[in-house]
N, CA, C and O atoms as CSV, one atom per row, in Angstrom:
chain,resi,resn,atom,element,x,y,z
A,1,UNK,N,N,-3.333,14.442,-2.297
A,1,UNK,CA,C,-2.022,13.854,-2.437
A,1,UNK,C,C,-2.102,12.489,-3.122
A,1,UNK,O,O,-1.317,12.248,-4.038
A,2,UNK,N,N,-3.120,11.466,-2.683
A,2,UNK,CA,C,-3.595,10.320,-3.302
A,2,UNK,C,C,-3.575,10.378,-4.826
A,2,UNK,O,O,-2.782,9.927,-5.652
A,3,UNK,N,N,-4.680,11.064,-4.928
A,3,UNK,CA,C,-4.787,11.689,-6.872
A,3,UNK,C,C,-3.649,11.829,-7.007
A,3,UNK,O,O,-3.290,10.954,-7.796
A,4,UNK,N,N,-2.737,12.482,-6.676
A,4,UNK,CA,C,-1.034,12.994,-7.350
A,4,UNK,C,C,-0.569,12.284,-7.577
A,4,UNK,O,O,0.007,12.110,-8.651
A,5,UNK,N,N,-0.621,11.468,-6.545
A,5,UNK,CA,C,0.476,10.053,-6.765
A,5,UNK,C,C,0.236,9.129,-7.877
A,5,UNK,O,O,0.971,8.577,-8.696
A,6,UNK,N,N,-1.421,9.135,-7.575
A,6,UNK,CA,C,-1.851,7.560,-8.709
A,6,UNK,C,C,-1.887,8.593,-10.343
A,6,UNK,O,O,-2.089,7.861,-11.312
A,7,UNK,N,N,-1.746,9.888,-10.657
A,7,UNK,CA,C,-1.445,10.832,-12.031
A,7,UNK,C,C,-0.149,10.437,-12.198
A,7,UNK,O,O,0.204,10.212,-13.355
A,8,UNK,N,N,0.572,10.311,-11.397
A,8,UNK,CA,C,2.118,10.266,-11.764
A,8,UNK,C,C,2.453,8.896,-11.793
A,8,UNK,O,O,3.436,8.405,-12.347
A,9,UNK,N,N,1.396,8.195,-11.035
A,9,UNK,CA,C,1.773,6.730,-11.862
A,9,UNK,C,C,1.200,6.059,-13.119
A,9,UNK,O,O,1.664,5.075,-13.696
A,10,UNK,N,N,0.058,6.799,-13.453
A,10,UNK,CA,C,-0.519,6.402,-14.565
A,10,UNK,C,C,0.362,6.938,-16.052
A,10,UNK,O,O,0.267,6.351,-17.130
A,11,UNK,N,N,1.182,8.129,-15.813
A,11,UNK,CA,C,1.697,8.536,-16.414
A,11,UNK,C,C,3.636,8.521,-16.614
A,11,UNK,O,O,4.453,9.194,-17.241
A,12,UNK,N,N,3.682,7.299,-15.643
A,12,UNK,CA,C,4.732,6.858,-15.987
A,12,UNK,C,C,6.135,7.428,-15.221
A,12,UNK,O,O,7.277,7.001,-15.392
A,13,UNK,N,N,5.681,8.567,-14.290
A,13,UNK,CA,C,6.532,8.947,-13.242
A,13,UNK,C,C,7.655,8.571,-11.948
A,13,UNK,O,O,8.808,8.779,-11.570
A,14,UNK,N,N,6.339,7.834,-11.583
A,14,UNK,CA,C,6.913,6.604,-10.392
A,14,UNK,C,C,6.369,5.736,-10.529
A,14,UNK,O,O,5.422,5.471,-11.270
A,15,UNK,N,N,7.159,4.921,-9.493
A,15,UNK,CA,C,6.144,3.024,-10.392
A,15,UNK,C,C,5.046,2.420,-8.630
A,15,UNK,O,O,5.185,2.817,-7.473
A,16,UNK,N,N,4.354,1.687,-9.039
A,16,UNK,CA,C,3.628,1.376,-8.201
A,16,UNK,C,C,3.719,0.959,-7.108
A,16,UNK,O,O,2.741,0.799,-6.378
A,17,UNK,N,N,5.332,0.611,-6.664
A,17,UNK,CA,C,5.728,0.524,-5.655
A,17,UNK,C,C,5.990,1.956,-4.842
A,17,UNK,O,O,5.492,1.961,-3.716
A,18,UNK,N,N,6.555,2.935,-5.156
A,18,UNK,CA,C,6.487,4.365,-4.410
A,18,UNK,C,C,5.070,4.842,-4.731
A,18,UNK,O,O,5.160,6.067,-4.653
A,19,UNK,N,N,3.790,4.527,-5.055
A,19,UNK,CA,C,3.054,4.466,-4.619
A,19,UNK,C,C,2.307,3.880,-3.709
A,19,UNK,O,O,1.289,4.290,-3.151
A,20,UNK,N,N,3.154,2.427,-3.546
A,20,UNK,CA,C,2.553,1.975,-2.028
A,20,UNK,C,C,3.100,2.346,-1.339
A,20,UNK,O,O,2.497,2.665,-0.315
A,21,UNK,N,N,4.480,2.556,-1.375
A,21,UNK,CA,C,5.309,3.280,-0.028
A,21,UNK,C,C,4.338,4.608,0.499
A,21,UNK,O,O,3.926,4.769,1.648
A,22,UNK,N,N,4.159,5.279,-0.382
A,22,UNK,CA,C,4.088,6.822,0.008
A,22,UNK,C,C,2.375,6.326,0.879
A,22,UNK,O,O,1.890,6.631,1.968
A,23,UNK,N,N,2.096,5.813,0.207
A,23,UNK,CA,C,0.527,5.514,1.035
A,23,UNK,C,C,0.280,4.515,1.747
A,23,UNK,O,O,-0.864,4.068,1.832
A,24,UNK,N,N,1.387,3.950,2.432
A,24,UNK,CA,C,1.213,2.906,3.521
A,24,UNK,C,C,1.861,3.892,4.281
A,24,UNK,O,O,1.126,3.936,5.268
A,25,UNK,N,N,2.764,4.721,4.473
A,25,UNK,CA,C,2.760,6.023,5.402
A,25,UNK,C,C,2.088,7.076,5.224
A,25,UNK,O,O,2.663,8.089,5.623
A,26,UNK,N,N,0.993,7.240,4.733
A,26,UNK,CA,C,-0.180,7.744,5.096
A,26,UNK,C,C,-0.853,7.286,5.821
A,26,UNK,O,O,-1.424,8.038,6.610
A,27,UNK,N,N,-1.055,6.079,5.876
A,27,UNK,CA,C,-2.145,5.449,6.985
A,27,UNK,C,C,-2.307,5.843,8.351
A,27,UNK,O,O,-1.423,6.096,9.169
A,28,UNK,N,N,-3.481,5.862,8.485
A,28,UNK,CA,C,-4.219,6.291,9.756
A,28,UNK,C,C,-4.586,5.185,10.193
A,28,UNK,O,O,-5.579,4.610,9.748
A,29,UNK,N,N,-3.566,4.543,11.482
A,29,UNK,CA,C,-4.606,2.695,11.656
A,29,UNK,C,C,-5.924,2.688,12.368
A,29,UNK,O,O,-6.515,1.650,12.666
A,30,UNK,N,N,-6.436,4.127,12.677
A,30,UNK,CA,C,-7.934,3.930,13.525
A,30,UNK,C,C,-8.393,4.141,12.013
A,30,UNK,O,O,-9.605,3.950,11.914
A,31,UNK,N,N,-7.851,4.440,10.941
A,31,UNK,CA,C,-9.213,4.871,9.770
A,31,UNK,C,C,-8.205,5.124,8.501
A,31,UNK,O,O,-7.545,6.109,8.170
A,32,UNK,N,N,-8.344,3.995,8.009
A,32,UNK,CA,C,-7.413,3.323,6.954
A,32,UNK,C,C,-8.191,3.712,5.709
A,32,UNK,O,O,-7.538,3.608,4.670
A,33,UNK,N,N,-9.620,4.199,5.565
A,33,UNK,CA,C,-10.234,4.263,4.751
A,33,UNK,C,C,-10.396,5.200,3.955
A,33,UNK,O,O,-11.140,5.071,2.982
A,34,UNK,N,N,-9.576,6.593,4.273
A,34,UNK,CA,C,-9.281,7.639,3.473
A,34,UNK,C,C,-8.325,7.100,2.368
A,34,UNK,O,O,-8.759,7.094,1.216
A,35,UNK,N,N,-7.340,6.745,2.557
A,35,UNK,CA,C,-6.163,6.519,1.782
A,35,UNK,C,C,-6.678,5.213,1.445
A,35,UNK,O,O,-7.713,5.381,0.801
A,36,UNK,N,N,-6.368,3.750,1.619
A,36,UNK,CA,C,-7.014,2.796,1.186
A,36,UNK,C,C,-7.782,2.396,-0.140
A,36,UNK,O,O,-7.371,1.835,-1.156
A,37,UNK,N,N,-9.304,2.970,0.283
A,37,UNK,CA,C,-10.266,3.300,-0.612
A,37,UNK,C,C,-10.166,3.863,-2.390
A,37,UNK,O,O,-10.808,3.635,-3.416
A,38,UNK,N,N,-9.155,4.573,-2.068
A,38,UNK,CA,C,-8.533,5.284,-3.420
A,38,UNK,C,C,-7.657,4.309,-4.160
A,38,UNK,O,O,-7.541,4.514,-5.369
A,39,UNK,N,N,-7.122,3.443,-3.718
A,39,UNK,CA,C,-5.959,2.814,-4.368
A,39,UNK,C,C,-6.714,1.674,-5.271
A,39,UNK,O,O,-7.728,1.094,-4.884
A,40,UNK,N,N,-6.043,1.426,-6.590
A,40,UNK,CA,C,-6.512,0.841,-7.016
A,40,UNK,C,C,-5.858,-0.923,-7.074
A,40,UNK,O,O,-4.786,-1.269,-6.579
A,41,UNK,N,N,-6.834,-1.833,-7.809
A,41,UNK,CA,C,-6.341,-3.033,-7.320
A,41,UNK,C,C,-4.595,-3.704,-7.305
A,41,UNK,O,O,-3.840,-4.266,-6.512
A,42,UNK,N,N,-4.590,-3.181,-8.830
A,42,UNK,CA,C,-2.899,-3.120,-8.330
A,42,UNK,C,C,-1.680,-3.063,-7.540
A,42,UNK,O,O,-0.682,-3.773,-7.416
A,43,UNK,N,N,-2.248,-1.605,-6.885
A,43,UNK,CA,C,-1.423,-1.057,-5.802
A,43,UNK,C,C,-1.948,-1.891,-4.510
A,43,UNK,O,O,-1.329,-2.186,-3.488
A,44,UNK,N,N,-3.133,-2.144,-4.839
A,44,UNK,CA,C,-3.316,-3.453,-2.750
A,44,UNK,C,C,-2.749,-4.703,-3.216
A,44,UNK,O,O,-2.461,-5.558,-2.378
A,45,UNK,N,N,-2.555,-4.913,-4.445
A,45,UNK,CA,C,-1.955,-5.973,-4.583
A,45,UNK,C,C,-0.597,-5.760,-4.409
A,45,UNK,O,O,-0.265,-6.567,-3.540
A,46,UNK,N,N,0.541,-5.009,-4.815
A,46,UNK,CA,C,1.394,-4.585,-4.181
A,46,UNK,C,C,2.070,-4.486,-2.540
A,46,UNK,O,O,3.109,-4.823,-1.971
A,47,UNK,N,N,0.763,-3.799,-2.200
A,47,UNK,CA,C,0.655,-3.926,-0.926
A,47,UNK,C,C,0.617,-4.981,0.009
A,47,UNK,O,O,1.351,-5.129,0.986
A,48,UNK,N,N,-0.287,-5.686,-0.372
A,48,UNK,CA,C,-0.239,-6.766,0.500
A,48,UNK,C,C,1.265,-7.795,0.180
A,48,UNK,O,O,2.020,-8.146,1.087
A,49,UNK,N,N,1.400,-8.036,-0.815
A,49,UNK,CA,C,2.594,-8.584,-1.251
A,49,UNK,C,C,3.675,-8.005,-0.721
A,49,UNK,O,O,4.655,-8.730,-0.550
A,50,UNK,N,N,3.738,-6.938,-0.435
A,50,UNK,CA,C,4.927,-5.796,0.745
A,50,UNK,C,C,4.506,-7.002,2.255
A,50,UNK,O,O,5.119,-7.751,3.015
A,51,UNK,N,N,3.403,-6.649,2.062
A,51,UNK,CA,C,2.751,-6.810,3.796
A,51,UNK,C,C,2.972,-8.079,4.643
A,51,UNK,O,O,2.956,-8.387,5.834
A,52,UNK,N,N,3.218,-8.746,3.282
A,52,UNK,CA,C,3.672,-10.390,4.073
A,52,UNK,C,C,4.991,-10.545,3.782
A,52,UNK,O,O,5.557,-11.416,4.442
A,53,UNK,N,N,5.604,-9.988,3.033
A,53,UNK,CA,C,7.443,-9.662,3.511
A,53,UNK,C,C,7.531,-8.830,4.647
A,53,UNK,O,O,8.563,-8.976,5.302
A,54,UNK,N,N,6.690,-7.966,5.066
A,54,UNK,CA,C,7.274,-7.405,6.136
A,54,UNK,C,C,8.113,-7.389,6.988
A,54,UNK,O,O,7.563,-8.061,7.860
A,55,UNK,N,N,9.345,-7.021,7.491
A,55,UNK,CA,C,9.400,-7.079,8.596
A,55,UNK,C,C,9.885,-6.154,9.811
A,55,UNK,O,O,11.075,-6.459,9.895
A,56,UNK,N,N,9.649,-5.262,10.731
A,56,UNK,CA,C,9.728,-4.128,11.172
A,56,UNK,C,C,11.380,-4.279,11.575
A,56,UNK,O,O,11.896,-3.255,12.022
A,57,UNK,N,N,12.056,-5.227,11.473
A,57,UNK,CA,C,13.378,-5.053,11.752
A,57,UNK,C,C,14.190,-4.495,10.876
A,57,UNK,O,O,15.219,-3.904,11.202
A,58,UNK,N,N,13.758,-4.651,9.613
A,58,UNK,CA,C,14.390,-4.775,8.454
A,58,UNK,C,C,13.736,-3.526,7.215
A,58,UNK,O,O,12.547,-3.660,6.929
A,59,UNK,N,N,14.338,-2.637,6.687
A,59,UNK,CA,C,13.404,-1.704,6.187
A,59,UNK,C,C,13.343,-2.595,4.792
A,59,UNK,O,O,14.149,-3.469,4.472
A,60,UNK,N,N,12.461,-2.261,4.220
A,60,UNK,CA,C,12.524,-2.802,2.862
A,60,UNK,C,C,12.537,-1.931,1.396
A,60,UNK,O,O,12.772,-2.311,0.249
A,61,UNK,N,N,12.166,-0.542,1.968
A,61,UNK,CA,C,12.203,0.415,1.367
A,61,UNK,C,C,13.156,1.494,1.148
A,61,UNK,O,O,13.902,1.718,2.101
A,62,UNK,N,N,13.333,2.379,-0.133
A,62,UNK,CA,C,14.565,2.754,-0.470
A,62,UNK,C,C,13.783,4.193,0.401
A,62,UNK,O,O,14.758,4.943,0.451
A,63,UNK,N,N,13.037,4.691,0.842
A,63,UNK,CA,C,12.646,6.066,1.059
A,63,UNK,C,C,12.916,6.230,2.562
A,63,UNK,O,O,12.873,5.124,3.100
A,64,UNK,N,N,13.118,6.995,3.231
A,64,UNK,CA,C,13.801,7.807,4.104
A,64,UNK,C,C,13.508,7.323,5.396
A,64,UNK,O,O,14.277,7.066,6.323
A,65,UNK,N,N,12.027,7.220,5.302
A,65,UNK,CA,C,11.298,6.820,6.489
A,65,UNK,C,C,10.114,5.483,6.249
A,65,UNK,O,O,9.013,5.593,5.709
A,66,UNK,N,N,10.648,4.398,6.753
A,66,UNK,CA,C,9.407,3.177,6.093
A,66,UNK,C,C,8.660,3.415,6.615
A,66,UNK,O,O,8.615,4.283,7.487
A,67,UNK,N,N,7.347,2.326,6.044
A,67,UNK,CA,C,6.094,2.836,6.627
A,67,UNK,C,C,6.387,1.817,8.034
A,67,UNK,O,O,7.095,0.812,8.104
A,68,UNK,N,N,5.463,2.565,9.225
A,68,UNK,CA,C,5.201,1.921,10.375
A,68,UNK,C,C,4.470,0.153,10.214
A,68,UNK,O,O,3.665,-0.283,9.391
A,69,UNK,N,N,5.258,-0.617,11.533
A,69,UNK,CA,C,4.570,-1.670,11.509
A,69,UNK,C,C,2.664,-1.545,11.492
A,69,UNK,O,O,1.913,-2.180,10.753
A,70,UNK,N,N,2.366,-0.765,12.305
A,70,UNK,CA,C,0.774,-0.790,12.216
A,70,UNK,C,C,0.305,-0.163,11.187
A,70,UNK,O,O,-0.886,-0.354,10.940
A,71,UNK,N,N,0.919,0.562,10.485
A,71,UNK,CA,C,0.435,0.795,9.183
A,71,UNK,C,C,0.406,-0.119,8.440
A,71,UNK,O,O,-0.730,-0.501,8.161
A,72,UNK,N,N,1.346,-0.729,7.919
A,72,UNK,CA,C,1.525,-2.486,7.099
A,72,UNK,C,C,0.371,-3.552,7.812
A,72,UNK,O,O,-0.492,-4.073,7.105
A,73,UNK,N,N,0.451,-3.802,9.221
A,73,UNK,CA,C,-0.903,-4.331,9.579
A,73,UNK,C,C,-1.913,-3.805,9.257
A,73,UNK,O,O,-2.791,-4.408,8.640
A,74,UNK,N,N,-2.015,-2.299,9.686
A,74,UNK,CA,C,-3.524,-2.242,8.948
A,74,UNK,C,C,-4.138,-2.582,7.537
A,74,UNK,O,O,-5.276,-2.999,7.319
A,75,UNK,N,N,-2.906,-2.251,6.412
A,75,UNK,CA,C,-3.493,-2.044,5.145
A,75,UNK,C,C,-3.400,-4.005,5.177
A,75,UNK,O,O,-4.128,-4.622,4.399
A,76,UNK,N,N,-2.844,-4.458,5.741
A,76,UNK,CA,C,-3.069,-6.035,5.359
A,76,UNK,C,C,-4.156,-6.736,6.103
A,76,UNK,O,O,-4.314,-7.940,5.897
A,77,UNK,N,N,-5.042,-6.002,7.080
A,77,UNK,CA,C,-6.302,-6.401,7.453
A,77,UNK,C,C,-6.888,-5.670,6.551
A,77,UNK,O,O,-7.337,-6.398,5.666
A,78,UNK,N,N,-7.112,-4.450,6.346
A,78,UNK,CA,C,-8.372,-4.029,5.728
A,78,UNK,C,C,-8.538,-4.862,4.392
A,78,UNK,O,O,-9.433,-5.684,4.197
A,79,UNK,N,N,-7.438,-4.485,3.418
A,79,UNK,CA,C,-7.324,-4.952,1.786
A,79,UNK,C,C,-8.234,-5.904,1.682
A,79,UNK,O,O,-9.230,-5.588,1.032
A,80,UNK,N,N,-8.183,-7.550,2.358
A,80,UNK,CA,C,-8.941,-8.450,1.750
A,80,UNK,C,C,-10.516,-8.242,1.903
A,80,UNK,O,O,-11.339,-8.733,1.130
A,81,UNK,N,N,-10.821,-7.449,3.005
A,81,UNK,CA,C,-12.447,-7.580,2.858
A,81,UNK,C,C,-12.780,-6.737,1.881
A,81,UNK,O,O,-13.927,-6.958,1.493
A,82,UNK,N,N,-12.104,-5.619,1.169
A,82,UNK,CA,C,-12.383,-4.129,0.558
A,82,UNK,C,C,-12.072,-4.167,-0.991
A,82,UNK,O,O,-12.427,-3.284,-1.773
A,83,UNK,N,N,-11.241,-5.499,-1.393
A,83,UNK,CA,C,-11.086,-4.849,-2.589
A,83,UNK,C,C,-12.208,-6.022,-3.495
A,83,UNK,O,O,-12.951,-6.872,-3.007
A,84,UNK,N,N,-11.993,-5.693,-4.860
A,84,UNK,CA,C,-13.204,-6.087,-5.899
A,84,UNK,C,C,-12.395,-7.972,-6.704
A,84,UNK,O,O,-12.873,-8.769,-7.512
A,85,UNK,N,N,-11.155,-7.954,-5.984
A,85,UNK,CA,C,-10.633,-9.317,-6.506
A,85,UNK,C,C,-10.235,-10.288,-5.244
A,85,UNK,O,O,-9.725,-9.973,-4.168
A,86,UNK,N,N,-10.586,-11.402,-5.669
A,86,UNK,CA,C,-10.238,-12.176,-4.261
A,86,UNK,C,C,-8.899,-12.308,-4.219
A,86,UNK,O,O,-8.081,-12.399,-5.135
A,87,UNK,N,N,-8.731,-12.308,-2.687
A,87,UNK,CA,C,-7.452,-12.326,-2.025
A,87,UNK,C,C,-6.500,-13.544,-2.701
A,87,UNK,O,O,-5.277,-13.426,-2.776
A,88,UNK,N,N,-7.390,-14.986,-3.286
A,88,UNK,CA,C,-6.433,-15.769,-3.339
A,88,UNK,C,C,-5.720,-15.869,-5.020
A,88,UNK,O,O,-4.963,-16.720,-5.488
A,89,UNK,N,N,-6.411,-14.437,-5.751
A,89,UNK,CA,C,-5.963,-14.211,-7.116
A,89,UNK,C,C,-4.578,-13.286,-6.924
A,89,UNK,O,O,-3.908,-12.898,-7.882
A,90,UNK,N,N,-4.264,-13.000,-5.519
A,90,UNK,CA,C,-2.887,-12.162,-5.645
A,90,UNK,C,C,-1.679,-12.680,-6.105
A,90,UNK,O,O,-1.214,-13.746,-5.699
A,91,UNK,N,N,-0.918,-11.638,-7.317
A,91,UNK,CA,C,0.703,-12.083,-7.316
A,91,UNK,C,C,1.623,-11.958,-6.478
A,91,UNK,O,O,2.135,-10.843,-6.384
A,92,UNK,N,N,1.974,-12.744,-5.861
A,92,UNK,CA,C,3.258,-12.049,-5.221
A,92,UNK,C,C,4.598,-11.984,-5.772
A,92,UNK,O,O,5.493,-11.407,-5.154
């Protein structure tokens, strides 16, 4: 499903934000590292930039079902130790 998503974004389908949506509700918070791992720096940059707007009161997303608060925590603990750019080069 990962591969699908990041084909259809490379190709101009959906934009990199419904790719973080769709895979911050994937997350597994005991094991973040299936889904995670795959994403490329972009999309954790995305992510995390979601992750510190957060807020579980408030959806922020146009899709049906947001992702869970512990999902957004998880991908915003794991991201900084895991990805290949430092945390303090993110856009938000």
């Amino acid at each position: 499903m990962i591969k699908r998503l990041l084909e259809m974004y490379e190709a101009g389908s959906i934009t990199g934000y419904q790719v973080m949506i769709d895979c911050l509700q994937m997350i597994d918070p005991d094991n973040p590292d299936p889904v995670l791992s795959k994403l490329p720096d972009e999309i954790l940059d995305e992510m995390m930039a979601y992750a510190r707007r957060y807020d579980p009161l408030r959806p922020h997303s146009t899709s049906l079902i947001p992702p869970a608060e512990d999902q957004v925590k998880t991908a915003e603990r794991w991201i900084p130790g895991h990805r290949t750019v430092s945390p303090s080069t993110i856009k938000l």
